[in-house]
C-alpha positions in Angstrom: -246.1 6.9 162.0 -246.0 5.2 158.6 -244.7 8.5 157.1 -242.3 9.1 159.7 -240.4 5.6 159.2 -240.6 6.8 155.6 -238.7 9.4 155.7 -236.3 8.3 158.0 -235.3 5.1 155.8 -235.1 7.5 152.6 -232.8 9.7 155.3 -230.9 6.5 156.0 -230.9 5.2 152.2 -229.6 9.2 150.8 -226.8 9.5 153.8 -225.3 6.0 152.7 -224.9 7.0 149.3 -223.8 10.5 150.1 -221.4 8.1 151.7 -220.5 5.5 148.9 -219.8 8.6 146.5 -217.5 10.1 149.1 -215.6 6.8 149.4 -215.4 6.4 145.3 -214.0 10.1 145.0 -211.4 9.5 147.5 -210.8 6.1 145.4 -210.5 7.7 142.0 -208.5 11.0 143.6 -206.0 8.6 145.4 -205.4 6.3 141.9 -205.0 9.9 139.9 -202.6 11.3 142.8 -200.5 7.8 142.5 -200.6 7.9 138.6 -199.3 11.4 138.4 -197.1 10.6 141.1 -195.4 7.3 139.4 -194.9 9.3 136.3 -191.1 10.5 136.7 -189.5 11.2 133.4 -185.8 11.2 132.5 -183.8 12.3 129.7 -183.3 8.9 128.4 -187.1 7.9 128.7 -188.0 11.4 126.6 -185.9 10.7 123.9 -187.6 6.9 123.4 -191.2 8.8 123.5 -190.4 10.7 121.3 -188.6 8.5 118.7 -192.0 6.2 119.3 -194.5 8.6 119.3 -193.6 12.2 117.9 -196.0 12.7 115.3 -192.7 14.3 113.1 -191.2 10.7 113.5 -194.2 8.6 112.5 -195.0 11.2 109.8 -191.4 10.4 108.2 -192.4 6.5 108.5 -195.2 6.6 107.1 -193.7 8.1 104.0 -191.0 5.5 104.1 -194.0 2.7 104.1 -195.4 5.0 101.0 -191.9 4.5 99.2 -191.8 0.7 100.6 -195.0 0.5 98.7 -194.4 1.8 95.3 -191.4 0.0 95.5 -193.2 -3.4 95.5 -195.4 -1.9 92.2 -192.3 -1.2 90.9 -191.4 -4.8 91.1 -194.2 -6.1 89.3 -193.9 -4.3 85.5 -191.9 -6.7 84.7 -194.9 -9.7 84.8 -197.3 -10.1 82.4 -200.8 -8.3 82.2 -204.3 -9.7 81.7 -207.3 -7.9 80.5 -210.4 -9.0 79.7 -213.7 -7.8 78.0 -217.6 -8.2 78.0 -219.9 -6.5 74.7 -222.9 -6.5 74.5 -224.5 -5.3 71.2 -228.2 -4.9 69.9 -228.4 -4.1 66.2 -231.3 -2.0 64.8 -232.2 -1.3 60.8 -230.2 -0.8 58.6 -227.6 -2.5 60.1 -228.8 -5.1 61.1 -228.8 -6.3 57.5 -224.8 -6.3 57.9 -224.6 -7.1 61.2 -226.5 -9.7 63.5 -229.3 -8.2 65.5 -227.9 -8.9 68.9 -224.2 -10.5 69.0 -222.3 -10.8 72.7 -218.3 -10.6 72.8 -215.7 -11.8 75.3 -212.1 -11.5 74.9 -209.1 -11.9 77.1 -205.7 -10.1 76.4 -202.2 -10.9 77.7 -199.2 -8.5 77.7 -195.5 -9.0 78.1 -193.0 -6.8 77.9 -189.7 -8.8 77.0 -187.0 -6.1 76.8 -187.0 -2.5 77.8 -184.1 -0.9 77.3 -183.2 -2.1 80.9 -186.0 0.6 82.4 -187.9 -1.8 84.2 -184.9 -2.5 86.2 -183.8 0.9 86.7 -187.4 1.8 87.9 -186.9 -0.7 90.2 -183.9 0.8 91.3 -185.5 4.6 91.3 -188.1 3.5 93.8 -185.5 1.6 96.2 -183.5 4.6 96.3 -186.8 6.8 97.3 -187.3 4.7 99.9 -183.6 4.9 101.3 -183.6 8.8 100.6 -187.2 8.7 103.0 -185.0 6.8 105.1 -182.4 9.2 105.6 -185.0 12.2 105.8 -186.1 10.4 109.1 -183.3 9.9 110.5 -182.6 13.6 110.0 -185.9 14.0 111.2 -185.1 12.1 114.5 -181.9 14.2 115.2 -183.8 17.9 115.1 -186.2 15.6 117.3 -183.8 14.8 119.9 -182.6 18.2 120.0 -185.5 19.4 120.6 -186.2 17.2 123.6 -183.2 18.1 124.9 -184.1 22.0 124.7 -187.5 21.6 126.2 -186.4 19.1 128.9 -183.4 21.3 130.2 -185.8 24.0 130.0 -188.0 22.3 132.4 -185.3 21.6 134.5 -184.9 25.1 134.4 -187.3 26.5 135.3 -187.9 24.1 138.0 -184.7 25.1 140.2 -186.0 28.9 139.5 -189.2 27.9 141.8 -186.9 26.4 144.2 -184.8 29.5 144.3 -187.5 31.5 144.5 -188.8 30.3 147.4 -186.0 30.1 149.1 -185.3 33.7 147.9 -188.9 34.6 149.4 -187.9 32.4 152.9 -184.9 35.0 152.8 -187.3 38.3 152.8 -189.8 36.3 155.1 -187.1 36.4 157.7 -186.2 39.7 156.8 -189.3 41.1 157.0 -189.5 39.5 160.8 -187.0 41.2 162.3 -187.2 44.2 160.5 -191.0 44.6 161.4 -189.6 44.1 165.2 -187.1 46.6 164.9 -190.0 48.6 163.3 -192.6 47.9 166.1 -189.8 49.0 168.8 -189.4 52.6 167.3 -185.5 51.6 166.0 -186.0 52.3 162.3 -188.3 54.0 159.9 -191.3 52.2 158.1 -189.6 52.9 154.5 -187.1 50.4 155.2 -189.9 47.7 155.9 -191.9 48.4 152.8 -189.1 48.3 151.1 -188.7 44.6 152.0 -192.7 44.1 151.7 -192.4 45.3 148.1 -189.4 42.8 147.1 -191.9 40.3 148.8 -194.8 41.3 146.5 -192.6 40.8 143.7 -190.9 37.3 145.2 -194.9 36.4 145.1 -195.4 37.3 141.4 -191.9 35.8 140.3 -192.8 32.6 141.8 -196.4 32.6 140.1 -194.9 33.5 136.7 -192.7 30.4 137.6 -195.4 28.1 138.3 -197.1 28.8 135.1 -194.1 28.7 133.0 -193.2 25.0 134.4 -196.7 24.5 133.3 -196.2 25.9 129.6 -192.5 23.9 129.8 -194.0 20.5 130.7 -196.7 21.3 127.7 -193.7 21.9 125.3 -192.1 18.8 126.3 -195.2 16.4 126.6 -196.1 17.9 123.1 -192.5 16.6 121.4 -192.3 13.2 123.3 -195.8 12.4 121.8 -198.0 13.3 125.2 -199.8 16.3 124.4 -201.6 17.9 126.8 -200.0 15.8 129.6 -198.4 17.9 132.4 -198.6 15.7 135.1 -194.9 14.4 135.3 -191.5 15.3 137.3 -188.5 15.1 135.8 -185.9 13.5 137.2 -183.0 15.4 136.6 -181.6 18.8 138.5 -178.7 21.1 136.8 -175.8 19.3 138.7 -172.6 17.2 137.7 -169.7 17.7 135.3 -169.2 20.7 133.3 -166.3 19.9 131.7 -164.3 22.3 128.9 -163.4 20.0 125.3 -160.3 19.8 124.9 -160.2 19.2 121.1 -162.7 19.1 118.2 -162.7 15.9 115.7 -164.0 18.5 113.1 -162.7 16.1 110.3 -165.2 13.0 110.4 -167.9 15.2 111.8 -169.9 16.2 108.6 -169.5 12.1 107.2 -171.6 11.6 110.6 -174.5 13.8 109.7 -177.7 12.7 108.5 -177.9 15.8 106.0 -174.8 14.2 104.3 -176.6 10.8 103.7 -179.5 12.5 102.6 -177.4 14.6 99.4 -175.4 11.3 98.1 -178.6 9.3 98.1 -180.1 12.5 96.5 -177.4 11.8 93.8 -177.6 8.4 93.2 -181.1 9.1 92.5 -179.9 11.3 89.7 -177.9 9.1 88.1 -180.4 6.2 88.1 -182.7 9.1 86.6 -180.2 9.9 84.0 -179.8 6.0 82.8 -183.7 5.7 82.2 -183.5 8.4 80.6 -180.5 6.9 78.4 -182.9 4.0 78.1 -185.2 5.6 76.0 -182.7 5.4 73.0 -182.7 1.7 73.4 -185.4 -0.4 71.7 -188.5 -2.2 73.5 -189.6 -5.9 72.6 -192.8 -6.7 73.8 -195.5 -9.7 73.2 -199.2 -9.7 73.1 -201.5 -12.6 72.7 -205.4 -12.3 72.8 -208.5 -15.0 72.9 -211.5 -13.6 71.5 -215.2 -15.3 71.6 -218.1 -14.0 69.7 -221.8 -14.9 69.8 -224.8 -13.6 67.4 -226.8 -14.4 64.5 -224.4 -16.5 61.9 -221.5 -14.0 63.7 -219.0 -17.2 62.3 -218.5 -15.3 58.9 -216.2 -18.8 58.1 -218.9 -21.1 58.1 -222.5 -19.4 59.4 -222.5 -20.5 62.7 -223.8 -18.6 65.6 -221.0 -18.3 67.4 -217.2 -17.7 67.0 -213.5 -18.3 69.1 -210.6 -17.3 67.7 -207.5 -15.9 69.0 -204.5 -13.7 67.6 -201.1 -13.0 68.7 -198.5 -10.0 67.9 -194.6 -9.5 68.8 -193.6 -5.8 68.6 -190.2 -4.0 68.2 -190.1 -0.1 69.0 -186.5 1.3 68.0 -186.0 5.2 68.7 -184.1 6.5 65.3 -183.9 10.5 65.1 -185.6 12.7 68.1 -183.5 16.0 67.2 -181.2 16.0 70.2 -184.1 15.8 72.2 -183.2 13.1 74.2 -179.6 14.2 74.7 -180.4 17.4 76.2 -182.6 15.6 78.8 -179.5 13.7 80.0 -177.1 16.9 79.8 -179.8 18.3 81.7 -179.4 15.6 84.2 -175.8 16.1 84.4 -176.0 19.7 85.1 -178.4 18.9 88.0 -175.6 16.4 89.4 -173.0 19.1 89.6 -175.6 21.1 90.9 -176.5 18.8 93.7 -172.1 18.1 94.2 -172.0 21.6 94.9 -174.6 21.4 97.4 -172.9 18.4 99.0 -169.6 19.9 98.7 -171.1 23.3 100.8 -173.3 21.4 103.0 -169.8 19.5 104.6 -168.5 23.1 104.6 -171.1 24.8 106.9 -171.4 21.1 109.2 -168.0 22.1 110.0 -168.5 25.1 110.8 -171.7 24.7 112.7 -169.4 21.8 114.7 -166.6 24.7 115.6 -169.5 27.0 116.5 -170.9 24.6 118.9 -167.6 23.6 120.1 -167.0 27.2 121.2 -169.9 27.6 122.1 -169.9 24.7 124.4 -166.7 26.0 126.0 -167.7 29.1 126.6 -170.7 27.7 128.5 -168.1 26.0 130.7 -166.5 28.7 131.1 -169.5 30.6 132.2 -169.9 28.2 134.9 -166.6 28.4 136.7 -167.1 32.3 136.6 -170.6 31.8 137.8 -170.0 29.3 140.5 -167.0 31.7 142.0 -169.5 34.9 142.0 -172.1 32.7 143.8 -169.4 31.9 146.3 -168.4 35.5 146.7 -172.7 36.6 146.7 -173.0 33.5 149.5 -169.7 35.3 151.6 -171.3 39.0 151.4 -175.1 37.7 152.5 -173.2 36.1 154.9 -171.3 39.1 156.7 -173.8 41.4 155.8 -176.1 39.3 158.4 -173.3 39.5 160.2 -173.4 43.4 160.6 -176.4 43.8 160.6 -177.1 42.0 163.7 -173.9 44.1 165.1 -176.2 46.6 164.2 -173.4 48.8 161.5 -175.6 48.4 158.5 -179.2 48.6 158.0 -181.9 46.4 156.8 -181.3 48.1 153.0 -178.3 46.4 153.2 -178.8 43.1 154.2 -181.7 43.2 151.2 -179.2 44.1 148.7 -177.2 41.3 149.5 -180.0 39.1 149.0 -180.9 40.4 145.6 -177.2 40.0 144.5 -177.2 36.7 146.0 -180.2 35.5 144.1 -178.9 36.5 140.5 -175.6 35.4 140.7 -178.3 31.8 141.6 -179.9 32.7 138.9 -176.8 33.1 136.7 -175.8 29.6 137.7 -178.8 28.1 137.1 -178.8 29.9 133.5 -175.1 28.5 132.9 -175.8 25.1 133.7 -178.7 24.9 131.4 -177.2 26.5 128.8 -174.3 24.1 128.9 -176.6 21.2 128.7 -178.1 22.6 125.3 -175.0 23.4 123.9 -173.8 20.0 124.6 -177.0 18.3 122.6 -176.3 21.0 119.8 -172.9 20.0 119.9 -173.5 16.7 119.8 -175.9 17.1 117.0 -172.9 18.8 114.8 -170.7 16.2 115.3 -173.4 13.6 114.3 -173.6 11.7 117.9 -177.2 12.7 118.8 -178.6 9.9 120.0 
């Protein structure tokens, strides 16, 4: 009896927490349902992920807060240095005859430099103009960023009104399938023409899995660049609709000024030049001052007067004038020069292919408009031929073969659409990107 009410209470005791465990699963898989649910991401809200967290972005900061830092060292050459010293010295024979058996010394050293030729300040200047030329490399790094957000969210998009095609494409062949299996089962048409739908089916079913995983392997792309990786449970907010619009002209003059890569060469230049006045500097001379306090402790170490211990100090100005280096120096700064012109050039070809990588887009762009229009009047004329081919065939003047064709024609030029818009979208944010108004 004992037993019995034993194992009935552990029965009772197992079956409530079978229970409890049930009701914390459905807990946790409701919250993680809700979470991946809230999480609906627009173009906007990619771009500030990624200008926050891609790990491009906060590489190029860091190297600015690098630059920030030897910037601030760069500040501090012109202060004074101090040194100091501890000896320790024990004497054996012979020496010790000439030297004190055991003798301690401290000494303390202080160095100024008064006048440098001006290089301390033109360091300074160096490493302020690294940290601006970091700058602009991150901003140029946020640009191919953005670009890239834009390419893998409109790529998501994409592939996300290709699922809904497809299964609307595959709701087509369902209904197809229907009637021709009907017509089938009555003795009114041959078996081909229903495995001929069956097969387009079978591939419907494989198009729309190669879908799934490639909105899976999209999403991955885009969590990866806004600074999620791994994170696929999102929707994106956006579908391929709105205005398409041609441009009508291209502002292909103040385009390149715009352009990160432009800021990037003249501060590459004005690094150059600050380069080639230290270098100038060196044929300037250098003042400097050094003081030092020195103590000394040992056996009569006070040569003076025979004491045991000894302070004294000693101070020193120096001058350091640069009088015949065999050209040396002035091939350094005609070496200098030559990498100026050298980086002019650059400049002067950089503006050159901006502008032509800002006409390229704008064609580009157009065309994608273009593409559009055309695409949008063939899926108007693919709609009008699926519709009258229903039509006929249940007049009974075409076949099911027919009607199936129409659906395939009608699904690419959707397709085709689908392509367009996206594209359009990319070439807008490449276009943008030329023209220097990525943002």
């Amino acid at each position: 009896m004992h037993a019995q009410k034993k194992l009935l209470k552990d029965q009772s005791t197992k079956m409530n927490w079978i229970k409890h465990s049930k009701a914390i699963a459905i807990i946790i898989t409701i919250s993680v349902w809700q979470s991946a649910k809230a999480q609906e991401l627009s173009l906007t809200e990619c771009k500030r992920l990624s200008l926050e967290q891609n790990k491009k972005i906060k590489m190029a900061q860091l190297d600015i807060d690098a630059a920030k830092t030897a910037n601030e060292a760069a500040r501090l050459n012109n202060r004074p240095s101090f040194d100091a010293s501890l000896m320790a010295v024990n004497v054996g024979k012979p020496l010790n005859s000439l030297l004190p058996s055991v003798l301690a010394n401290a000494s303390v050293d202080i160095k100024q430099p008064i006048y440098a030729g001006g290089k301390i300040k033109l360091g300074m200047a160096a490493t302020a103009k690294v940290v601006e030329l970091y700058e602009g490399q991150k901003a140029l790094t946020e640009t191919e960023v953005l670009l890239s957000v834009e390419n893998a969210y409109w790529q998501v998009v994409q592939v996300k009104e290709k699922i809904t095609l497809a299964n609307k494409y595959k709701q087509m062949l369902l209904g197809l399938q229907k009637d021709l299996k009907n017509s089938f089962d009555a003795g009114l048409i041959y078996k081909n023409d229903l495995l001929r739908v069956e097969v387009s089916l079978n591939e419907a079913e494989l198009n729309i899995t190669k879908a799934n995983d490639g909105l899976l392997l999209a999403k991955l792309n885009l969590a990866q660049i806004i600074g999620q990786p791994g994170n696929s449970h999102f929707t994106i907010a956006d579908s391929v609709t709105g205005a398409f619009n041609p441009l009508s002209q291209l502002m292909i003059e103040s385009s390149a000024e715009k352009r990160p890569e432009i800021n990037l060469l003249k501060k590459a230049i004005e690094a150059e030049q600050i380069q080639t006045r230290i270098i100038k500097a060196d044929l300037k001379p250098t003042v400097g001052f050094a003081a030092s306090g020195i103590s000394a402790f040992g056996n009569k170490i006070n040569f003076s007067n025979g004491n045991n211990s000894m302070f004294t100090y000693y101070a020193l100005g120096s001058v350091s004038v640069p009088i015949f280096d065999w050209g040396k120096n002035a091939k350094k700064v005609k070496e200098q020069n030559i990498k100026i012109q050298a980086k002019q050039v650059q400049l002067d070809e950089t503006k050159e292919l901006i502008n032509l990588q800002a006409q390229n887009a704008y064609l580009l762009l157009n065309q994608s408009a273009k593409k559009i229009n055309l695409s949008e009047l063939s899926l108007q004329q693919a709609e009008e031929n699926l519709r009258l081919a229903n039509d006929r065939y249940k007049a009974g003047t075409i076949v099911g073969k027919d009607v199936l064709e129409a659906q395939t024609i009608w699904q690419q030029a959707y397709t085709n659409i689908i392509d367009a818009k996206v594209e359009y979208k990319i070439n807008e944010a490449s276009y943008k990107k030329a023209i220097g108004e990525l943002k």
